[in-house]
C-alpha positions in Angstrom: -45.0 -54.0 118.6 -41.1 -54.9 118.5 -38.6 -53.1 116.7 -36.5 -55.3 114.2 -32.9 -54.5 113.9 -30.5 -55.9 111.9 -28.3 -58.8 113.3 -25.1 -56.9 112.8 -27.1 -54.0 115.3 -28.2 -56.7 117.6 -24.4 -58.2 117.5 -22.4 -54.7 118.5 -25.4 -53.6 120.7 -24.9 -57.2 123.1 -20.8 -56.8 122.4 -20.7 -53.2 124.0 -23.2 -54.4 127.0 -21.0 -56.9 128.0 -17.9 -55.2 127.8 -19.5 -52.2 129.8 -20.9 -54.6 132.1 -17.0 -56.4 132.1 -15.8 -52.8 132.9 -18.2 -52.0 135.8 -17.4 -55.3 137.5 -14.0 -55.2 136.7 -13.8 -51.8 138.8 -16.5 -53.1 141.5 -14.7 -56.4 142.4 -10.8 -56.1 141.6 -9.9 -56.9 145.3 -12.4 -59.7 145.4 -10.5 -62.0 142.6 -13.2 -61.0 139.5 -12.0 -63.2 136.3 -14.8 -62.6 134.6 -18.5 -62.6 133.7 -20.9 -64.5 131.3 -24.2 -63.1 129.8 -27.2 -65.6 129.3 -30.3 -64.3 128.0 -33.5 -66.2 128.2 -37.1 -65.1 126.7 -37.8 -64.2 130.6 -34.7 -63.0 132.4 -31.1 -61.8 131.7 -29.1 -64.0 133.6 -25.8 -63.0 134.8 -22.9 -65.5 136.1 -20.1 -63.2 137.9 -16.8 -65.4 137.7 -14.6 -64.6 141.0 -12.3 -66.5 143.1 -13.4 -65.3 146.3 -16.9 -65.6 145.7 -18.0 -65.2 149.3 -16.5 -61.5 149.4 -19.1 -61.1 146.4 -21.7 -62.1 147.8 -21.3 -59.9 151.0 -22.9 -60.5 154.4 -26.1 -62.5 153.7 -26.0 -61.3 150.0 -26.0 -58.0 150.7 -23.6 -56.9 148.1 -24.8 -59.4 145.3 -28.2 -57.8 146.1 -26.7 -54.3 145.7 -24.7 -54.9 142.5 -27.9 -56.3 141.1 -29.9 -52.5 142.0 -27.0 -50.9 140.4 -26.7 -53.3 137.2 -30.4 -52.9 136.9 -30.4 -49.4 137.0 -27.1 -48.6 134.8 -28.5 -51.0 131.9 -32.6 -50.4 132.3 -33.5 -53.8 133.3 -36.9 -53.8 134.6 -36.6 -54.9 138.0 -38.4 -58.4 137.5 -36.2 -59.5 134.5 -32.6 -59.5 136.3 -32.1 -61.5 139.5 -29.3 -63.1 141.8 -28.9 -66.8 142.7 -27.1 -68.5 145.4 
């Protein structure tokens, strides 16, 4: 059974995700031109689009860093492992 909360709940509990999230990949990707990140939620999967300017240098040696700051997202914010995922 879901639990309802109140849209004002639902609206600070998604602000403070993203700005931790923001926060984390602020400190994870300062040398790798990080301008930001957007937050898409679908009835499936989080989807999360990392802004950068050197976008190779975030996705590592055949996305072996994207692949580890997915583990790490997934872990800090209790996604189950099927619901958050990387895309080249």
């Amino acid at each position: 059974m879901a639990v309802q909360i109140s849209k004002k709940r639902k609206f600070v509990a998604d602000g403070i995700f993203k700005a931790e999230l923001n926060e984390f990949l602020t400190r994870e990707l300062a040398e790798d031109g990080y301008s930001g990140v957007e937050v898409r939620v679908t009835p499936t999967r989080t989807e999360i689009i990392i802004l950068a300017t050197r976008t190779q240098n975030v996705l590592g040696e055949k996305g072996r860093r994207i692949r580890e700051l997915t583990a790490v997202v997934q872990k800090r914010f209790g996604f189950p492992e099927d619901r958050a995922g990387t895309q080249r």
